[in-house]
mmCIF file of the protein (N, C-alpha, C, O) and its ligand, coordinates in Angstrom:
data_MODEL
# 
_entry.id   MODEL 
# 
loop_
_entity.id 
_entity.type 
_entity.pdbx_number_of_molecules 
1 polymer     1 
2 non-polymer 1 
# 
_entity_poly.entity_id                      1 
_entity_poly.type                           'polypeptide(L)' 
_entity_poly.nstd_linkage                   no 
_entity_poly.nstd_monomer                   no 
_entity_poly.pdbx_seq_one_letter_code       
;(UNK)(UNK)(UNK)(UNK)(UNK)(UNK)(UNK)(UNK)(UNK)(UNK)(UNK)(UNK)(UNK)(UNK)(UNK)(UNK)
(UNK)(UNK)(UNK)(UNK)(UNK)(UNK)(UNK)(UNK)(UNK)(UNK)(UNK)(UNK)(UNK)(UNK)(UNK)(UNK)
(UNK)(UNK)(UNK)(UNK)(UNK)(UNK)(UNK)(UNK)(UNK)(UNK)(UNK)(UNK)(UNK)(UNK)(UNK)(UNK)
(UNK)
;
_entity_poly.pdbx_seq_one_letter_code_can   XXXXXXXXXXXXXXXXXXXXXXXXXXXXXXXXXXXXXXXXXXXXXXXXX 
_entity_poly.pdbx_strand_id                 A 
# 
loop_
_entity_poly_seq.entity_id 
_entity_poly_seq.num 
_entity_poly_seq.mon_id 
_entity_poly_seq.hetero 
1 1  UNK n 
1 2  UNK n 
1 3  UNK n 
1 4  UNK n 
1 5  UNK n 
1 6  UNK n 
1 7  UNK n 
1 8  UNK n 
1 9  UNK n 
1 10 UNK n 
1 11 UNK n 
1 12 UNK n 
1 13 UNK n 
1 14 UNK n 
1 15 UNK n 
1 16 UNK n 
1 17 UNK n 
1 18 UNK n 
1 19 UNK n 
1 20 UNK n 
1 21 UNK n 
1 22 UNK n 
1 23 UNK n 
1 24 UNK n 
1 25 UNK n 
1 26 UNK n 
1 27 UNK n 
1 28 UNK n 
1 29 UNK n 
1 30 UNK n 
1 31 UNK n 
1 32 UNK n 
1 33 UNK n 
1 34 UNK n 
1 35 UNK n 
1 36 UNK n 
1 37 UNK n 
1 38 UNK n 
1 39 UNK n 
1 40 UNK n 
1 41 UNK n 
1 42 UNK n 
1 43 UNK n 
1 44 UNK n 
1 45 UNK n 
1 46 UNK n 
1 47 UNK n 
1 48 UNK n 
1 49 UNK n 
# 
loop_
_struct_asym.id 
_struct_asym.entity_id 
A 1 
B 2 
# 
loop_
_chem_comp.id 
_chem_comp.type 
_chem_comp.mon_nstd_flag 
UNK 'L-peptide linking' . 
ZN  non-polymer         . 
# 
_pdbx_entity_nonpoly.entity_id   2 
_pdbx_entity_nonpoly.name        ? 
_pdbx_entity_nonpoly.comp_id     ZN 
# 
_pdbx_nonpoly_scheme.asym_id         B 
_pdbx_nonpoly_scheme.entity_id       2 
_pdbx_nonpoly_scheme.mon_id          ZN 
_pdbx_nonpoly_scheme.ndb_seq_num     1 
_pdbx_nonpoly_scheme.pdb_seq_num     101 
_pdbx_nonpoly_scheme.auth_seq_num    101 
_pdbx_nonpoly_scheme.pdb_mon_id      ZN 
_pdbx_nonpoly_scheme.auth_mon_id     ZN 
_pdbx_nonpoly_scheme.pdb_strand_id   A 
_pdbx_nonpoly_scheme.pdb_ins_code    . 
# 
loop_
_atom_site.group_PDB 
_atom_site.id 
_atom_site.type_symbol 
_atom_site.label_atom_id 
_atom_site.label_alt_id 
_atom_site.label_comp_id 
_atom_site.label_asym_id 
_atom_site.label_entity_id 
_atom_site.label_seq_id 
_atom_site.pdbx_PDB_ins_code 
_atom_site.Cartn_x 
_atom_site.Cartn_y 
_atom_site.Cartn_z 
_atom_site.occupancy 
_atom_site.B_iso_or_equiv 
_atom_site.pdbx_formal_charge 
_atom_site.auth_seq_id 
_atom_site.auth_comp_id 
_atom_site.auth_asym_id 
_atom_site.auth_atom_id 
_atom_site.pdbx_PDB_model_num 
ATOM   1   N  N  . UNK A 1 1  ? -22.922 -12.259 -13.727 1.00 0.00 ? 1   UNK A N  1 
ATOM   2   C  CA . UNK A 1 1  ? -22.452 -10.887 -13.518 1.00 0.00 ? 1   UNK A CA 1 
ATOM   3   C  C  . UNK A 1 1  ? -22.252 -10.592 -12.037 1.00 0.00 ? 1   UNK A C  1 
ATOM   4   O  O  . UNK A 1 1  ? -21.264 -9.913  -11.758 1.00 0.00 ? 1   UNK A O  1 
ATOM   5   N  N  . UNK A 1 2  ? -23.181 -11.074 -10.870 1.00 0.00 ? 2   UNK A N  1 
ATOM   6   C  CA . UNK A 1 2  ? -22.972 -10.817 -9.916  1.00 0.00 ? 2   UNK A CA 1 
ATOM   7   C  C  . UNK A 1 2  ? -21.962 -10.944 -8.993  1.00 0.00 ? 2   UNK A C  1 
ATOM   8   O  O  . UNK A 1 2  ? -21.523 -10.353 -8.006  1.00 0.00 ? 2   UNK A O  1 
ATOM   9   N  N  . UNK A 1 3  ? -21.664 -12.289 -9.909  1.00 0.00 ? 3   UNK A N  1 
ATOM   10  C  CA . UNK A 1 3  ? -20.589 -13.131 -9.164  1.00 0.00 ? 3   UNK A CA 1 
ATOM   11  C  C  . UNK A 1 3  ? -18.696 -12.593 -9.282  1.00 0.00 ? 3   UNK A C  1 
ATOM   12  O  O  . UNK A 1 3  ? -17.617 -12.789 -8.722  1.00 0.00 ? 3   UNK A O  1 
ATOM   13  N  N  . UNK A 1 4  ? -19.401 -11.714 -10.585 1.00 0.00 ? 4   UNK A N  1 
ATOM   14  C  CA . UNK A 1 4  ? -17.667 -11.262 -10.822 1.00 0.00 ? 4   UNK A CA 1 
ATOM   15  C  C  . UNK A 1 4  ? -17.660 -9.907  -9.535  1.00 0.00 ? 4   UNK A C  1 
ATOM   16  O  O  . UNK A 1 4  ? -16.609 -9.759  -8.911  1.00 0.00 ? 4   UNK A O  1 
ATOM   17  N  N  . UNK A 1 5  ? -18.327 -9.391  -9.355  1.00 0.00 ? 5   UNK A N  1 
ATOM   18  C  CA . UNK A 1 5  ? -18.801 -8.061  -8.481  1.00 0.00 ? 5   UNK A CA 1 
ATOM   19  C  C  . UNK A 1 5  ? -18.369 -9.040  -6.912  1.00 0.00 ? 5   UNK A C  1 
ATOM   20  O  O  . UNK A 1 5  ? -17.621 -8.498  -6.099  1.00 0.00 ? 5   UNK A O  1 
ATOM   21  N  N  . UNK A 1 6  ? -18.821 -10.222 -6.679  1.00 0.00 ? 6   UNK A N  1 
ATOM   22  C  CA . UNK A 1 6  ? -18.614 -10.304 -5.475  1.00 0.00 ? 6   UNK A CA 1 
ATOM   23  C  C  . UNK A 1 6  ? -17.211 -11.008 -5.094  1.00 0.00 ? 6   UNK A C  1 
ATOM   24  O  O  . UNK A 1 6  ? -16.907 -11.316 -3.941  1.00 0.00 ? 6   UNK A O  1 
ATOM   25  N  N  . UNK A 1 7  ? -16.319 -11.239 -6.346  1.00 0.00 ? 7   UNK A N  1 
ATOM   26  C  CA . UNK A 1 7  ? -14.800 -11.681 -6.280  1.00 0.00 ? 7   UNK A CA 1 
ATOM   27  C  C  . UNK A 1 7  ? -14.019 -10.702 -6.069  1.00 0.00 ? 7   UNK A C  1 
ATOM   28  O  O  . UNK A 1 7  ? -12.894 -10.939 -5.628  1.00 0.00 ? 7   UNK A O  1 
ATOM   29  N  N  . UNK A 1 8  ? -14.456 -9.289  -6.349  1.00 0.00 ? 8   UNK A N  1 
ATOM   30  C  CA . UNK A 1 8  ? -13.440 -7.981  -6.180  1.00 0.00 ? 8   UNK A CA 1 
ATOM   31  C  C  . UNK A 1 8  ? -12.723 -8.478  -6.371  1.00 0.00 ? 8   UNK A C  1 
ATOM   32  O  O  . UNK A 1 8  ? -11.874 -9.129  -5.761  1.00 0.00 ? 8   UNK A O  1 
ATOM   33  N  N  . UNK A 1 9  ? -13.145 -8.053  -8.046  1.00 0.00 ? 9   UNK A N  1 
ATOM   34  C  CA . UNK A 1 9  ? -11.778 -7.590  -9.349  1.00 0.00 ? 9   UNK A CA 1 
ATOM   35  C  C  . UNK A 1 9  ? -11.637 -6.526  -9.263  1.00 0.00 ? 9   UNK A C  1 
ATOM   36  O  O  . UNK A 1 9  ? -12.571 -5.745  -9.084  1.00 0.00 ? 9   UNK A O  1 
ATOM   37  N  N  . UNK A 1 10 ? -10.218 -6.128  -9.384  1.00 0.00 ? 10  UNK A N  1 
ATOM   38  C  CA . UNK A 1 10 ? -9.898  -4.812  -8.930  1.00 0.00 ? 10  UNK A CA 1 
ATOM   39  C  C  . UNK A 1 10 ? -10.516 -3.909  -10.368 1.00 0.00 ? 10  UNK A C  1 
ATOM   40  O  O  . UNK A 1 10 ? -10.770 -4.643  -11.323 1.00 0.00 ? 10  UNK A O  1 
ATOM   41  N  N  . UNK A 1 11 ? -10.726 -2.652  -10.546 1.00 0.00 ? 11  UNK A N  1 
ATOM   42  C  CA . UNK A 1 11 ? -11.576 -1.716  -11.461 1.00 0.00 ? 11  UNK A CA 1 
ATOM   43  C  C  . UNK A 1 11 ? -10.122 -1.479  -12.552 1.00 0.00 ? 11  UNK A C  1 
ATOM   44  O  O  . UNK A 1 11 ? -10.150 -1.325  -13.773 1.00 0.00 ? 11  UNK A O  1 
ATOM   45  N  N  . UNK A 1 12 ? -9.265  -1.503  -11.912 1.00 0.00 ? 12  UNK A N  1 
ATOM   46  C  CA . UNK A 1 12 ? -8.039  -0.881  -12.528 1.00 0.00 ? 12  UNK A CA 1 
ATOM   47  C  C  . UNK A 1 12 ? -7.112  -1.667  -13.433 1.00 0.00 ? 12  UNK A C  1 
ATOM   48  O  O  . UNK A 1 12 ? -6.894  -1.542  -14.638 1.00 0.00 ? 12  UNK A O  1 
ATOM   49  N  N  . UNK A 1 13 ? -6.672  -2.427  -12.624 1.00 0.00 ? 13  UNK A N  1 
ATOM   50  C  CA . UNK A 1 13 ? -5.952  -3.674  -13.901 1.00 0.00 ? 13  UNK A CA 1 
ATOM   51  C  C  . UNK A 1 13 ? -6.728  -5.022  -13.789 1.00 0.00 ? 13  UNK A C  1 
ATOM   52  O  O  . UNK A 1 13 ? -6.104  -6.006  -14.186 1.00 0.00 ? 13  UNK A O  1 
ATOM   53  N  N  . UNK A 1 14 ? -8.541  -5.317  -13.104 1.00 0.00 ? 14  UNK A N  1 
ATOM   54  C  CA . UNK A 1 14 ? -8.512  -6.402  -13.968 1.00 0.00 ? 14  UNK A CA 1 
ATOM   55  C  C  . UNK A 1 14 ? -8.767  -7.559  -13.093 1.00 0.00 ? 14  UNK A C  1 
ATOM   56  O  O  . UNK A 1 14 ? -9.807  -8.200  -12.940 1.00 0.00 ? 14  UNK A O  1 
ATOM   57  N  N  . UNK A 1 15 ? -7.433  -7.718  -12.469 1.00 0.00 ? 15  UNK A N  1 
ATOM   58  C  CA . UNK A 1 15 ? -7.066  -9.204  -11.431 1.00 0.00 ? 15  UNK A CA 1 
ATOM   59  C  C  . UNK A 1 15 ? -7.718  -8.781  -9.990  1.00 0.00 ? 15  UNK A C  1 
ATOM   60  O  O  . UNK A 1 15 ? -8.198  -7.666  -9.787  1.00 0.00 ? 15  UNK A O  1 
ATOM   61  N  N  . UNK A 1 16 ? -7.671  -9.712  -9.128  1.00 0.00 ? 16  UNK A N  1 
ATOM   62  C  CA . UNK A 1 16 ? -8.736  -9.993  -7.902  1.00 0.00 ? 16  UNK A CA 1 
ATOM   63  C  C  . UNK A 1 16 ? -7.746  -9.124  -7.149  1.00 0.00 ? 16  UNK A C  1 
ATOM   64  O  O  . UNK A 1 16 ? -6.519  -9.216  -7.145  1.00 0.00 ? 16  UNK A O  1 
ATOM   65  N  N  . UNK A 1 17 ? -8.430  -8.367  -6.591  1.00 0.00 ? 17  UNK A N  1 
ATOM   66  C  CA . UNK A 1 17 ? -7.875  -7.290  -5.652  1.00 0.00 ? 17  UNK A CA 1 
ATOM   67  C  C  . UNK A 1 17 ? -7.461  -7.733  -3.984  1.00 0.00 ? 17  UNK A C  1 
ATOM   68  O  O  . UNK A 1 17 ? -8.147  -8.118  -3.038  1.00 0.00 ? 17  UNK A O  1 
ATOM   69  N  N  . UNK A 1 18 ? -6.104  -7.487  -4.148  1.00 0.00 ? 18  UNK A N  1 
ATOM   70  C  CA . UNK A 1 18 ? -5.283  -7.886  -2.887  1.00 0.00 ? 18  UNK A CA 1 
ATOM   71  C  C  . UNK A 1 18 ? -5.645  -6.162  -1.756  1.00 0.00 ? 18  UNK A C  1 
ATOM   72  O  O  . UNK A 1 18 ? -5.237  -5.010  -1.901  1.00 0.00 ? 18  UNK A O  1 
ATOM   73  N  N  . UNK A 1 19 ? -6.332  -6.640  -0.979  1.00 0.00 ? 19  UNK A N  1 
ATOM   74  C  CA . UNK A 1 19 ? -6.217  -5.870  0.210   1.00 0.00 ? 19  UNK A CA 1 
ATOM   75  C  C  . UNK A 1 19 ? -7.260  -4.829  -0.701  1.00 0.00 ? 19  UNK A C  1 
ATOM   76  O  O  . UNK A 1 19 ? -6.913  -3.770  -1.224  1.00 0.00 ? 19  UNK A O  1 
ATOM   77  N  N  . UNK A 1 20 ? -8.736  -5.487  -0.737  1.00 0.00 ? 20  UNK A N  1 
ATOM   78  C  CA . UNK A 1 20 ? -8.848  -4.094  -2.183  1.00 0.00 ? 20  UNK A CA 1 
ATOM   79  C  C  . UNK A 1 20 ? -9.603  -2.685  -0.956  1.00 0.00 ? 20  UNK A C  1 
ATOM   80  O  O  . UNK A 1 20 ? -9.980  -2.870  0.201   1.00 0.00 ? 20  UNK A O  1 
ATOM   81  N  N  . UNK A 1 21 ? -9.610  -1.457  -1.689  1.00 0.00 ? 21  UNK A N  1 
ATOM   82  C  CA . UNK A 1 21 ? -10.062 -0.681  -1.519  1.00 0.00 ? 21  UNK A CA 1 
ATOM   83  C  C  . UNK A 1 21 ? -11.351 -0.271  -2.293  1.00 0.00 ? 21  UNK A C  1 
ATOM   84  O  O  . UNK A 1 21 ? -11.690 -0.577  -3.435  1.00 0.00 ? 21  UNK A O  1 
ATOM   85  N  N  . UNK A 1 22 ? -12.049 0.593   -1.260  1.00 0.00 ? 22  UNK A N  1 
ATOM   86  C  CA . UNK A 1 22 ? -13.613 1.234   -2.451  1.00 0.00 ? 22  UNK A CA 1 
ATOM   87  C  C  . UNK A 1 22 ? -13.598 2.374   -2.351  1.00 0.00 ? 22  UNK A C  1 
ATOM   88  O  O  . UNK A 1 22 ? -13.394 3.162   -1.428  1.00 0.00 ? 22  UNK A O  1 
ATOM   89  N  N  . UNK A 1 23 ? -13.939 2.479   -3.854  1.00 0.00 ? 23  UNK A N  1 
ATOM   90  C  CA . UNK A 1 23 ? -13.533 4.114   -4.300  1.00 0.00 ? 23  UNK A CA 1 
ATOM   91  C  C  . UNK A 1 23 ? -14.983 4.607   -5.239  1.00 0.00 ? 23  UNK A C  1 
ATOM   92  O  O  . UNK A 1 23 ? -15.602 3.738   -5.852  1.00 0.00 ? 23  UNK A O  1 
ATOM   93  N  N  . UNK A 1 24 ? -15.368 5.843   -5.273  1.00 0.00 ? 24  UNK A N  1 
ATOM   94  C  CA . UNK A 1 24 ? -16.057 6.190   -5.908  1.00 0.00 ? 24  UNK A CA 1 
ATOM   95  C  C  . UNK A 1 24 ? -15.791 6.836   -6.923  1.00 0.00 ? 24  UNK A C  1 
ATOM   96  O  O  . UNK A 1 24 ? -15.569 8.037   -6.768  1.00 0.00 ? 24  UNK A O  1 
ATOM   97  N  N  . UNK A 1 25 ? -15.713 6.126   -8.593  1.00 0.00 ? 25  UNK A N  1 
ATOM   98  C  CA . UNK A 1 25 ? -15.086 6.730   -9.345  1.00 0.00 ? 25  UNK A CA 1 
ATOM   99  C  C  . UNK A 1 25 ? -15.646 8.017   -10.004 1.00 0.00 ? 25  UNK A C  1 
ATOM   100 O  O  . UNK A 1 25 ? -16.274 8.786   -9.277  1.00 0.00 ? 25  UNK A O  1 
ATOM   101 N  N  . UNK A 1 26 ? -15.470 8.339   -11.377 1.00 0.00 ? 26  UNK A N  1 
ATOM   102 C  CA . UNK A 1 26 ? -16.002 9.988   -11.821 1.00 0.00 ? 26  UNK A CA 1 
ATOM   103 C  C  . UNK A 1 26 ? -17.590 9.736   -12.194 1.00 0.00 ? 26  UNK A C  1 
ATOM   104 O  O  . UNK A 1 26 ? -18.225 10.716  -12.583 1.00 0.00 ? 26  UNK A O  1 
ATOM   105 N  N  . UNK A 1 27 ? -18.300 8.372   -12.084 1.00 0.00 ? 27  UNK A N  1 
ATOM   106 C  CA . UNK A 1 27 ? -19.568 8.307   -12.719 1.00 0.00 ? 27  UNK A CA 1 
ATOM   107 C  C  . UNK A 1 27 ? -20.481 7.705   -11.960 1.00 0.00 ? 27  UNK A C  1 
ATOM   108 O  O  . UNK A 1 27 ? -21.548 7.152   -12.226 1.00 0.00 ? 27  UNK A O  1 
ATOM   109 N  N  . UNK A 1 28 ? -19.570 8.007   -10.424 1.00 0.00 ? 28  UNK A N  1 
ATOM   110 C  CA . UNK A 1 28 ? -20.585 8.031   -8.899  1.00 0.00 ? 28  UNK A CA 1 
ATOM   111 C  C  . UNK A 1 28 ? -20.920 6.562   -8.973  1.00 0.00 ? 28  UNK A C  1 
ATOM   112 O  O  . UNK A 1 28 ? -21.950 6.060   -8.523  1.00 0.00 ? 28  UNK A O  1 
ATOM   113 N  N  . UNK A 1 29 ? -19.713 5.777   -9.733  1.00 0.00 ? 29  UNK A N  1 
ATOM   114 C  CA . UNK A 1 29 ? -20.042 4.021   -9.161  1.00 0.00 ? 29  UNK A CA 1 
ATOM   115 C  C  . UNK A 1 29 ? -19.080 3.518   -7.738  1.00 0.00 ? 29  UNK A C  1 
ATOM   116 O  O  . UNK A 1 29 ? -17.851 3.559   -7.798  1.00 0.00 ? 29  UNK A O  1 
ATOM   117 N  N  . UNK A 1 30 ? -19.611 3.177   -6.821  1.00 0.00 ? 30  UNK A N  1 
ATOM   118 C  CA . UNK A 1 30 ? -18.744 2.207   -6.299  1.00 0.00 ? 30  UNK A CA 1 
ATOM   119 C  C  . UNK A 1 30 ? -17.406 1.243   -6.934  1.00 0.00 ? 30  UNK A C  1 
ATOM   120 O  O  . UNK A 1 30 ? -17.719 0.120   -7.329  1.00 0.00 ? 30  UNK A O  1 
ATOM   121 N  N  . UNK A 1 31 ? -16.307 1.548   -7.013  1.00 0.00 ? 31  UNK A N  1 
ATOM   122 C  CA . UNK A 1 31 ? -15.193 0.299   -7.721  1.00 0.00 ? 31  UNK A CA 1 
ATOM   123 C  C  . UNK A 1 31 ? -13.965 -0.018  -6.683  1.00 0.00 ? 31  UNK A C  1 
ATOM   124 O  O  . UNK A 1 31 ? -13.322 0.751   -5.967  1.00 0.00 ? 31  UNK A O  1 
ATOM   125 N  N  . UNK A 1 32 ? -13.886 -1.278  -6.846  1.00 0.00 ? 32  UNK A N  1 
ATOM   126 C  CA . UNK A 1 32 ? -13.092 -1.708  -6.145  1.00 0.00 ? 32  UNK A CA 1 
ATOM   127 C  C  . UNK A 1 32 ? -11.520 -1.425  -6.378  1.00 0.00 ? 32  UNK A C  1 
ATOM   128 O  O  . UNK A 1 32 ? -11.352 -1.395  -7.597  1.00 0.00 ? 32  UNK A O  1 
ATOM   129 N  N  . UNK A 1 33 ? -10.291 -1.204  -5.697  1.00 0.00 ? 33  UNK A N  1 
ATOM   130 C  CA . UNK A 1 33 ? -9.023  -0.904  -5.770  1.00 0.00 ? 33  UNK A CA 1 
ATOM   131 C  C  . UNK A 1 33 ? -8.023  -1.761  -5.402  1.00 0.00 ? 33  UNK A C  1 
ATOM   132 O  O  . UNK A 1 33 ? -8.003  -1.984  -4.191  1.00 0.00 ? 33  UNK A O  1 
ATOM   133 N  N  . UNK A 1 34 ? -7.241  -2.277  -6.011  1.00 0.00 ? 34  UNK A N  1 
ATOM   134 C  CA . UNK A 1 34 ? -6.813  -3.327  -4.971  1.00 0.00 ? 34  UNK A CA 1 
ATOM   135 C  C  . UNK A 1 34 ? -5.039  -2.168  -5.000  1.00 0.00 ? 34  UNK A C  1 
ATOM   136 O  O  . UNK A 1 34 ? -4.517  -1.374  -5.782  1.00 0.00 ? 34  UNK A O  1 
ATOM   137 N  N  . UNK A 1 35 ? -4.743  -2.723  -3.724  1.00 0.00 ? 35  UNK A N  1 
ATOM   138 C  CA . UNK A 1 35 ? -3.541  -1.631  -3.515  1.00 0.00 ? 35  UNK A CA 1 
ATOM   139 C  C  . UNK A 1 35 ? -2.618  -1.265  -4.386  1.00 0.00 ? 35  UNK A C  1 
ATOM   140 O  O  . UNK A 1 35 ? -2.054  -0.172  -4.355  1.00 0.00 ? 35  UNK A O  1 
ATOM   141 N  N  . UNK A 1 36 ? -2.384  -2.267  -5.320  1.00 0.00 ? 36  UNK A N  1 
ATOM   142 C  CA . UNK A 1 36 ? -1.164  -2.031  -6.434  1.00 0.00 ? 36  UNK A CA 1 
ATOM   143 C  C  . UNK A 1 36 ? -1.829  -0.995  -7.587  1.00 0.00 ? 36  UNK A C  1 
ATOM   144 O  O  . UNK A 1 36 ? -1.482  -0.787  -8.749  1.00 0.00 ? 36  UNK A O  1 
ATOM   145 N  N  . UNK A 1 37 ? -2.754  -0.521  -6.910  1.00 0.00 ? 37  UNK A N  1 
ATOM   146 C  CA . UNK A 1 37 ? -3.325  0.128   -8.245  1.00 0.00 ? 37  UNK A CA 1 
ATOM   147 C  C  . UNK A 1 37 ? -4.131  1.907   -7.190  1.00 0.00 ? 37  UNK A C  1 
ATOM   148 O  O  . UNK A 1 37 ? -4.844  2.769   -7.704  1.00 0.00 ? 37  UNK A O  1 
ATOM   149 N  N  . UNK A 1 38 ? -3.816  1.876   -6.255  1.00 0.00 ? 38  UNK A N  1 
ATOM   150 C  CA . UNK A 1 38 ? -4.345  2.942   -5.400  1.00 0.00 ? 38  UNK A CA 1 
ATOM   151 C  C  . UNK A 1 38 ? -4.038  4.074   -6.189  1.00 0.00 ? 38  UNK A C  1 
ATOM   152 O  O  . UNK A 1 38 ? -4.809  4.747   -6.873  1.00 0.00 ? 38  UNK A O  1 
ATOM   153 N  N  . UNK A 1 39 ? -2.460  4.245   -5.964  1.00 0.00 ? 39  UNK A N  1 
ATOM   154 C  CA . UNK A 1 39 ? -1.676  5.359   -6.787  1.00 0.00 ? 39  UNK A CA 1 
ATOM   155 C  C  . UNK A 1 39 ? -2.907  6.237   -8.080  1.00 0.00 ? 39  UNK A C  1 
ATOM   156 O  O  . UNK A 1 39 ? -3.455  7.340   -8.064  1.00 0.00 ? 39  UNK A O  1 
ATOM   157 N  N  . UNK A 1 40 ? -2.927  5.013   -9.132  1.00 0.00 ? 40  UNK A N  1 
ATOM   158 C  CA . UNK A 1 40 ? -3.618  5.561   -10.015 1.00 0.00 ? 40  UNK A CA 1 
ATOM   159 C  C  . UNK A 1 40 ? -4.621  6.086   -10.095 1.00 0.00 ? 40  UNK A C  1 
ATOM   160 O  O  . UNK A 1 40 ? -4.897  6.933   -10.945 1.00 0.00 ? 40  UNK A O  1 
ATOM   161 N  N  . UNK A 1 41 ? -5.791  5.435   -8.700  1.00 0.00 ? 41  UNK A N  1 
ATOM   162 C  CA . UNK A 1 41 ? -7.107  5.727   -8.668  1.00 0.00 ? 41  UNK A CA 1 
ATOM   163 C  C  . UNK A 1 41 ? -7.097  7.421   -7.734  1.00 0.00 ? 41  UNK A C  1 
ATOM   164 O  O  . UNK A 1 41 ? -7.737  8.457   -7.913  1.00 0.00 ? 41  UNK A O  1 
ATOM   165 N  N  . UNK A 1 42 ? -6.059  7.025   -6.746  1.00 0.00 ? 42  UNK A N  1 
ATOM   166 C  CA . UNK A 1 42 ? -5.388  8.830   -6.606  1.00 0.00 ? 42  UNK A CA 1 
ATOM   167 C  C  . UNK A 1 42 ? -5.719  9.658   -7.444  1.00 0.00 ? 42  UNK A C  1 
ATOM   168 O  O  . UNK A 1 42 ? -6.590  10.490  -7.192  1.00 0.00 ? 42  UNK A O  1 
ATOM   169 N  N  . UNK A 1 43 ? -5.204  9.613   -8.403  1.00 0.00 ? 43  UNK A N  1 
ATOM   170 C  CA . UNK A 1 43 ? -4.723  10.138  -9.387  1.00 0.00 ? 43  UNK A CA 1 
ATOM   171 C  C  . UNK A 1 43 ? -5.823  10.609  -10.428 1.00 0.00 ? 43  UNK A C  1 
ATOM   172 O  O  . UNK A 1 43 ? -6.061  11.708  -10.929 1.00 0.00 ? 43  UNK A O  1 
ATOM   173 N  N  . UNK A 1 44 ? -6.436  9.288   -10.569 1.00 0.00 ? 44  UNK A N  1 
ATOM   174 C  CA . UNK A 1 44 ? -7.874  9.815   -11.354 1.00 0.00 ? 44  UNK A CA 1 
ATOM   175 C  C  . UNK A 1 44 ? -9.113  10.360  -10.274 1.00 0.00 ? 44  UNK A C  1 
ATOM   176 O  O  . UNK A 1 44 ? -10.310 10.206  -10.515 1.00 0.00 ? 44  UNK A O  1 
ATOM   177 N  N  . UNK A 1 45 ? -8.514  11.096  -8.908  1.00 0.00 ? 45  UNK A N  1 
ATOM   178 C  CA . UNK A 1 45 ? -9.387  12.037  -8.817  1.00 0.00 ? 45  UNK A CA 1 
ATOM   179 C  C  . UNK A 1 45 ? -10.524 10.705  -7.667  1.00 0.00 ? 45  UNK A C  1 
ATOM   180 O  O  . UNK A 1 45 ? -11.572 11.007  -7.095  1.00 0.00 ? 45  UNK A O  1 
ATOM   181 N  N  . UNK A 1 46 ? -9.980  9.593   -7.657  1.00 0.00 ? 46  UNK A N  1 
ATOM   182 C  CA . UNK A 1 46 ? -11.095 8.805   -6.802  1.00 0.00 ? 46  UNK A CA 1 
ATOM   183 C  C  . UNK A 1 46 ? -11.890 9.424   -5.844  1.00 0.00 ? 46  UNK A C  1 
ATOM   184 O  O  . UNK A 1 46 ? -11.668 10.634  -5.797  1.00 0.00 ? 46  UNK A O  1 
ATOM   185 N  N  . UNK A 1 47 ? -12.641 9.079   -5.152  1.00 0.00 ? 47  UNK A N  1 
ATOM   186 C  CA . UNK A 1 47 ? -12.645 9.534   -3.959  1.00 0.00 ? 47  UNK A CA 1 
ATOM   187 C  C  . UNK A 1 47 ? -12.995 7.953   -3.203  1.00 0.00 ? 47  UNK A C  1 
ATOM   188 O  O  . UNK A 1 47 ? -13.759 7.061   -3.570  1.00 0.00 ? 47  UNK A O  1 
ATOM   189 N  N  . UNK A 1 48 ? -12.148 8.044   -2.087  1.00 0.00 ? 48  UNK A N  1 
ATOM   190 C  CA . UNK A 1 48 ? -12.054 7.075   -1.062  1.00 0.00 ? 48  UNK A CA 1 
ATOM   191 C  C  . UNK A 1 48 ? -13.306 7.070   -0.354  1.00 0.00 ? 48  UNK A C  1 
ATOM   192 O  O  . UNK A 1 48 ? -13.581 8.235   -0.067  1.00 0.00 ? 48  UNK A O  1 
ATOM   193 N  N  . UNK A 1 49 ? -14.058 6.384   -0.006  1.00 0.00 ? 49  UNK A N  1 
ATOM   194 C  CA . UNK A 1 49 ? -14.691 6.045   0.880   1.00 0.00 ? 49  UNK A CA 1 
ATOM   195 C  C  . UNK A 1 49 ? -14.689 6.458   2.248   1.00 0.00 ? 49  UNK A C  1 
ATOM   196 O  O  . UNK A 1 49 ? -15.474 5.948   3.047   1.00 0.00 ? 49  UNK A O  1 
HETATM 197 ZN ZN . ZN  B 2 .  ? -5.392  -3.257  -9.431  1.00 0.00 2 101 ZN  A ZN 1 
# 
């Protein structure tokens, strides 16, 4: 388990996050963003780091 956490998979679609971002999603976890997926995490209200 740890090990998938330290590949930053992106939270959003899944695959290893290019250029990722950290976001705090609606249930106050840390998740990773990788840019092709920012838009959405926008969107759901993220909050950026
Ligand atoms: Zn993504």
């Amino acid at each position: 388990m740890l090990n998938l956490f330290k590949k930053k998979k992106c939270a959003m679609c899944g695959q290893k996050a290019a250029k990722p971002t950290e976001y705090i999603n609606d249930r106050e976890e840390k998740v990773i963003i990788c840019y092709k997926c920012v838009p959405y995490a926008e969107r759901r209200a993220f909050r950026r780091r």
